[in-house]
C-alpha positions in Angstrom: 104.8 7.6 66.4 102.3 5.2 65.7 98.8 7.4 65.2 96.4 4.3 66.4 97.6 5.2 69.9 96.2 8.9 69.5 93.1 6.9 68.4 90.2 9.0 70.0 88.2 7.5 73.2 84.3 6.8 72.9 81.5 7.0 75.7 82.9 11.0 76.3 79.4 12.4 76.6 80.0 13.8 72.9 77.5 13.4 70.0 79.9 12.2 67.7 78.1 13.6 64.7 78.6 17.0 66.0 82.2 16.5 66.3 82.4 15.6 62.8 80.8 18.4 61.8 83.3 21.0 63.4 85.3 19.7 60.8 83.1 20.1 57.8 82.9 23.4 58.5 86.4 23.9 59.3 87.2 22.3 56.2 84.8 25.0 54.0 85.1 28.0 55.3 88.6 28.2 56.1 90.7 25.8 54.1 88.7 25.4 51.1 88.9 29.5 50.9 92.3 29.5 51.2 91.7 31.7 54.5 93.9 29.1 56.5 96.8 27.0 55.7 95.7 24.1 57.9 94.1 23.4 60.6 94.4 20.6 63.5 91.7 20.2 66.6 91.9 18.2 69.4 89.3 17.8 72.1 89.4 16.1 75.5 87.4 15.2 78.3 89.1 14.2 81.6 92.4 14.4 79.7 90.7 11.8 77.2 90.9 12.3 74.0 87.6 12.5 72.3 88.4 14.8 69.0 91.6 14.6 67.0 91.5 15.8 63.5 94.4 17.3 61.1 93.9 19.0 57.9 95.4 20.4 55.0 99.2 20.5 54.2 101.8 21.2 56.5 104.3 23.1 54.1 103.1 24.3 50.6 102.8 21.5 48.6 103.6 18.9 51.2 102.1 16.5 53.3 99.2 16.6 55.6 99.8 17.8 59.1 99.5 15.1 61.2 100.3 14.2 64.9 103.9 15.1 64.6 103.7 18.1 63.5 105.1 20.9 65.2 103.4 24.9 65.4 104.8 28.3 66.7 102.3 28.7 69.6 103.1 32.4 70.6 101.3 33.6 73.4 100.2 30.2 74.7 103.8 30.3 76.1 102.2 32.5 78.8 100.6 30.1 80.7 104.0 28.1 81.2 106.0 31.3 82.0 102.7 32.0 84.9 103.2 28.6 86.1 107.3 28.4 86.2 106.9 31.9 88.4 104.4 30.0 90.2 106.3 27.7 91.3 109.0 30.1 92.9 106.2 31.3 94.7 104.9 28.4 96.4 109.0 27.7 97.4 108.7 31.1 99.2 111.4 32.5 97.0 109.2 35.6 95.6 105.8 36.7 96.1 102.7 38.0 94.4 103.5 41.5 95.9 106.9 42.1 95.5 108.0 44.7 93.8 109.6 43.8 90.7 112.7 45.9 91.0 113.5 43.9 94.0 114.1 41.2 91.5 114.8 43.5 88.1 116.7 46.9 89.5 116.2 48.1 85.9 112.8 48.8 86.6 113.8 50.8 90.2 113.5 54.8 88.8 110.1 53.8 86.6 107.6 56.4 86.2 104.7 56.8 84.3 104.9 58.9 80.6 104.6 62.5 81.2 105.7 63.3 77.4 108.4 63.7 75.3 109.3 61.0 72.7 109.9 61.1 68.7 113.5 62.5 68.8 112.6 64.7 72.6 113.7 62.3 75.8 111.2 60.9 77.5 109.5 62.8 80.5 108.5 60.1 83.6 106.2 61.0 86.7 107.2 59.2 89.4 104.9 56.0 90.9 103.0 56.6 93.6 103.1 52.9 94.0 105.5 50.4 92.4 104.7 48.1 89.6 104.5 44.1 91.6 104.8 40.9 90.3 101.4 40.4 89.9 101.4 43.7 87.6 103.3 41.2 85.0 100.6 38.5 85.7 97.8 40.2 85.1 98.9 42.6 82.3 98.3 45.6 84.7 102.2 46.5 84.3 101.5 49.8 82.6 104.3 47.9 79.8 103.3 47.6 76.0 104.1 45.7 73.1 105.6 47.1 70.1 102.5 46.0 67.8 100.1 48.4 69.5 101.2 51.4 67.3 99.0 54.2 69.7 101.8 55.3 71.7 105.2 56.9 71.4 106.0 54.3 73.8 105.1 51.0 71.5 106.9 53.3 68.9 110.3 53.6 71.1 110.0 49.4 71.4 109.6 49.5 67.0 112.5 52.5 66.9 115.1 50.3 68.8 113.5 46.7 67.7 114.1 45.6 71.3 111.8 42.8 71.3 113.5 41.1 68.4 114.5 37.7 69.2 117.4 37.0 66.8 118.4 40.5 67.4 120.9 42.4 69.7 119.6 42.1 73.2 119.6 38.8 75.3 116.7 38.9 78.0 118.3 40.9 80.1 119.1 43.4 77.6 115.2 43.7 77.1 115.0 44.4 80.6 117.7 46.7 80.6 115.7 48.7 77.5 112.4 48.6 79.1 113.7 50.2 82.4 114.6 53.0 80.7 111.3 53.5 79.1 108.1 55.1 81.1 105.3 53.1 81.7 101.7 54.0 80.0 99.9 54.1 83.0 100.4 53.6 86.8 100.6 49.6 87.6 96.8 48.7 88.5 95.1 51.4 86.9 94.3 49.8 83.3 94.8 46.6 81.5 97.3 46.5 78.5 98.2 43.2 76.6 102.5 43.3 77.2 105.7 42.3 77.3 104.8 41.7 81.0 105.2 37.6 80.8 108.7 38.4 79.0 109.4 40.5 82.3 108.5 37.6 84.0 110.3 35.1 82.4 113.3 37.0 83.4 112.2 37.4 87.3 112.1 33.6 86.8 115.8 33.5 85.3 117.1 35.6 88.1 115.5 33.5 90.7 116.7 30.2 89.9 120.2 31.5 88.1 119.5 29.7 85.3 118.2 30.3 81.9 114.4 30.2 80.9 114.7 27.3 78.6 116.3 24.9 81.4 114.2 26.3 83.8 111.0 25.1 81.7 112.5 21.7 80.6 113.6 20.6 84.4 110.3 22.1 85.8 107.5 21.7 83.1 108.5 20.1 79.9 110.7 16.8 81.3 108.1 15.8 84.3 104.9 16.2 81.8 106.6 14.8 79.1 106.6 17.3 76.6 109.7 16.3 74.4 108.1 18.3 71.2 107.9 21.6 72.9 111.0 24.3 73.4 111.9 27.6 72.0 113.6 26.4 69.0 113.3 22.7 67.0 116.3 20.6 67.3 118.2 20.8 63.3 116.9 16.4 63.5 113.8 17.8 63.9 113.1 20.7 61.8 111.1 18.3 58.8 108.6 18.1 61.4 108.1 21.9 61.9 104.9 23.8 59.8 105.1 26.7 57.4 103.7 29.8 58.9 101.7 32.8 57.1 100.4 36.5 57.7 98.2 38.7 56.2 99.8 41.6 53.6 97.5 43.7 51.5 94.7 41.1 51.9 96.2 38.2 50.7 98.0 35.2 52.7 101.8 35.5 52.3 104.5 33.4 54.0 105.6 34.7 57.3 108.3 31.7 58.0 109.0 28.7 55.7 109.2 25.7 58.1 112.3 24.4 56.2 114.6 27.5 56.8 112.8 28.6 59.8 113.2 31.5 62.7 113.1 29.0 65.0 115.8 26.8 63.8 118.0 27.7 66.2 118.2 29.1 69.9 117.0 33.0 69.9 119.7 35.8 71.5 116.3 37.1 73.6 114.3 33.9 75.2 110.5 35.2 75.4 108.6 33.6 77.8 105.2 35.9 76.5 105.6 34.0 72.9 108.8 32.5 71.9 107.5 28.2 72.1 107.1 26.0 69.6 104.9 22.7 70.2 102.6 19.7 69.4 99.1 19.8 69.9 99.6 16.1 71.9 102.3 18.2 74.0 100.0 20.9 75.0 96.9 18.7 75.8 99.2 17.1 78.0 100.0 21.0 79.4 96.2 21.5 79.5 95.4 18.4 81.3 97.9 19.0 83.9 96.0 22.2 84.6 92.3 20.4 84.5 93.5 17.7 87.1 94.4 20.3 88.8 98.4 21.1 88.8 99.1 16.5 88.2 99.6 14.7 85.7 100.7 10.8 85.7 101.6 11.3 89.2 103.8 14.5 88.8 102.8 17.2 90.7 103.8 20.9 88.5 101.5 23.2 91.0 100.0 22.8 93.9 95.9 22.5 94.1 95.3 25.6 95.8 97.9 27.6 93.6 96.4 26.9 90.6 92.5 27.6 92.1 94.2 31.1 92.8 95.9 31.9 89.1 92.5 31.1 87.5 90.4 33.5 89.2 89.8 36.9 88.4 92.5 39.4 89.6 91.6 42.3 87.7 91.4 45.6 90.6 87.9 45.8 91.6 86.7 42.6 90.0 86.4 44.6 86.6 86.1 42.6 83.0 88.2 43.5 80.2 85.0 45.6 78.6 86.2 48.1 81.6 90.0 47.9 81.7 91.6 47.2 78.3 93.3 49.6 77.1 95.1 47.0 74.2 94.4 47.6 70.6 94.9 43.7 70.6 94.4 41.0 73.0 93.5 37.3 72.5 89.9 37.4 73.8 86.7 38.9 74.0 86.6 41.8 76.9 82.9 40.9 78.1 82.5 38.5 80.8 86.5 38.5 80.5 88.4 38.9 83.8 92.1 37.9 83.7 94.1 35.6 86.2 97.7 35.2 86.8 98.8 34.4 83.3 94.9 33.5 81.9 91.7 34.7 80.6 89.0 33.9 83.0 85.3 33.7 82.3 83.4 35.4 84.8 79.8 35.9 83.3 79.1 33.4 79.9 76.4 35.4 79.4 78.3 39.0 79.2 80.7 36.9 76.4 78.1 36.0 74.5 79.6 32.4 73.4 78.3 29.4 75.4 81.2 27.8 78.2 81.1 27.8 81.9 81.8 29.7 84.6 85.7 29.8 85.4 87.3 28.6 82.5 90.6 29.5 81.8 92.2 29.7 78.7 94.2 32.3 75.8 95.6 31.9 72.2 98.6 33.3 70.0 99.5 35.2 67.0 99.8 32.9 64.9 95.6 32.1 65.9 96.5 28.5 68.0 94.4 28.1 71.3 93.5 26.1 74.3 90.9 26.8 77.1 90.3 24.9 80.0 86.8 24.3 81.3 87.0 22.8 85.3 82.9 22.4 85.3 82.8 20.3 82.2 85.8 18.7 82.8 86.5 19.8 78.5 89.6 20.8 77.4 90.5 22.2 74.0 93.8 22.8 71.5 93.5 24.3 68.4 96.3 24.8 65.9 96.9 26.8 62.6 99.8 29.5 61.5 98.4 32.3 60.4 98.2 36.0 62.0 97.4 38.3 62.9 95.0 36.1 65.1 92.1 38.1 65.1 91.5 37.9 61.3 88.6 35.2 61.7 86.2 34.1 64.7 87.4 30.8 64.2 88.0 30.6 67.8 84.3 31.5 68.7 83.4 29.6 66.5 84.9 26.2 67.4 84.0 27.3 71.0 79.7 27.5 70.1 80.3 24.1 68.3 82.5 22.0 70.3 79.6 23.1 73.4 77.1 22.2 71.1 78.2 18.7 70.8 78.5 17.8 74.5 75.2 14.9 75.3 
């Protein structure tokens, strides 16, 4: 690729200076320290882009990220799973209220946890109401993730390593597991970061009869043009693919070597919650798709109207995460937090303490990556890195305050 085309647009009602120094201190608090591997930012406006900067290496003694290179973006495969579900939706092949064991007949005898566990079979209370689609949306499933570690529940999902990719169970395997597990609490009741969008990558498999990674690249991927971004890197490739750290015993340790990589090959268990791998270019095309409003170069993923729906709050009662969360872990700040259908939603800047606007949409991944969406400023963001868990730093705060503090 030739980097001059990715050169960065002037006139974008950013004080360039500013800009700059969001790098500066990128640059010595974080790499310099040795807190983060590397670090790569790029900044829009009206799908322009006005910031684009890559530092340190991408593999451990290598060269500098640049352009090309690829990231594990985790979680920010959400938002592609909400939209793919999405668009079954606006072909009138499902709905926001159907029940999901309409769809998954796994989940048709679930019932909230009433005991048991550790070696004693689970005990389930029946639901007074059953668990809909946009229970997996939302994260108001009453589903967990196996990283929790509060529940006997999360502990089952550790015991029988059932959300393990390269492991024994294919998707619907996972689904299979989970419907035999009881739910933490009655869909609606409380808001729990899940395998929810996994469940819903599957209602999206059964829908269209074909697997989640065809489903993305005839629906999403091929019309936007997103040739860098799939659930595994192609073996041609794989050069192009970043090392990837975590945190043991306070010190950064590798988590996956780029060159013999996880994600060198296609997974047994395709996670639409966090199993993609892309380019920062690929997902600011992804982003400004959603700022124009579901189009992109005259490809229409989602319709207008659709889209205006999965970015407002759908939390019951039009709570914040400050009153529902009931997740050890989630991606965001819970002030001024309400949750769409597959995004975090701002609903009171002032409540989340960080400057931003009204309505914009956004969420992150493990491995600390993140986008956000603004609609009033017409602003977009994607932020890469490999290192979890991703609530180590407030690097995403911080980048947030500074990037609003640069607009003229």
């Amino acid at each position: 690729m030739d980097s001059a085309h990715f050169a960065p647009t002037t006139g974008l009602g950013f004080d360039p200076r500013r800009l700059a120094a969001i790098d500066s201190f990128v640059k010595a608090r974080y790499l310099d320290s040795g807190k983060l591997p590397h670090a790569q930012l790029l900044i829009a406006r009206d799908g322009h882009i006005a910031h684009f900067s890559h530092q340190g290496p991408a593999r451990e003694g290598g060269a500098p990220i640049d352009e090309r290179s690829i990231f594990r973006i985790a979680s920010m495969t959400k938002p592609v799973t909400s939209i793919a579900f999405m668009q079954l939706v606006e072909e009138g092949r499902v709905a926001l209220d159907t029940p999901v064991h309409h769809i998954l007949p796994e989940f048709a005898k679930a019932g909230v946890y009433a005991g048991g566990g550790a070696g004693v079979p689970f005990m389930h209370r029946p639901l007074a109401e059953p668990m809909r689609m946009i229970d997996l949306l939302r994260h108001t499933s009453g589903l967990t993730y196996s990283f929790q570690q509060r529940s006997n529940i999360d502990a089952a999902h550790r015991e029988g390593r059932i959300e393990a990719w390269h492991g024994n169970l294919d998707l619907d395997g996972l689904v299979a597991a989970l419907g035999k597990l009881p739910l933490e609490f009655a869909p609606g009741e409380a808001w729990n970061y899940s395998v929810s969008t996994d469940m819903l990558g599957a209602v999206v498999e059964r829908v269209t009869g074909m697997p989640l990674d065809r489903v993305f690249e005839e629906r999403v991927f091929g019309p936007l043009g997103m040739a860098d971004t799939g659930f595994w890197v192609p073996e041609d490739q794989i050069d192009r693919l970043t090392d990837c750290y975590t945190m043991a015993q306070g010190k950064r340790v590798m988590h996956d070597e780029g060159a013999k990589s996880a994600w060198s090959k296609r997974p047994t268990q395709l996670s639409g919650g966090g199993g993609l791998v892309s380019t920062a270019l690929d997902y600011h095309r992804f982003c400004t798709m959603l700022l124009n409003g579901g189009t992109l170069d005259g490809q229409r993923i989602i319709g207008r109207k659709t889209l205006e729906l999965m970015t407002q709050n759908h939390l019951p009662g039009g709570g914040d995460l400050a009153s529902m969360s009931r997740s050890l872990f989630s991606e965001t700040t819970n002030a001024g937090t309400g949750f769409g259908l597959g995004f975090a939603v701002t609903i009171d800047p002032a409540k989340s303490l960080i400057p931003g606007s009204k309505g914009e949409f956004y969420w992150g991944g493990m491995f600390s990556t993140a986008f956000f969406v603004d609609p009033v400023e017409r602003v977009t963001m994607v932020f890469m890195t490999q290192l979890s868990p991703s609530g180590l730093y407030p690097i995403r705060r911080e980048l947030k305050t500074m990037i609003y503090s640069a607009l003229a």
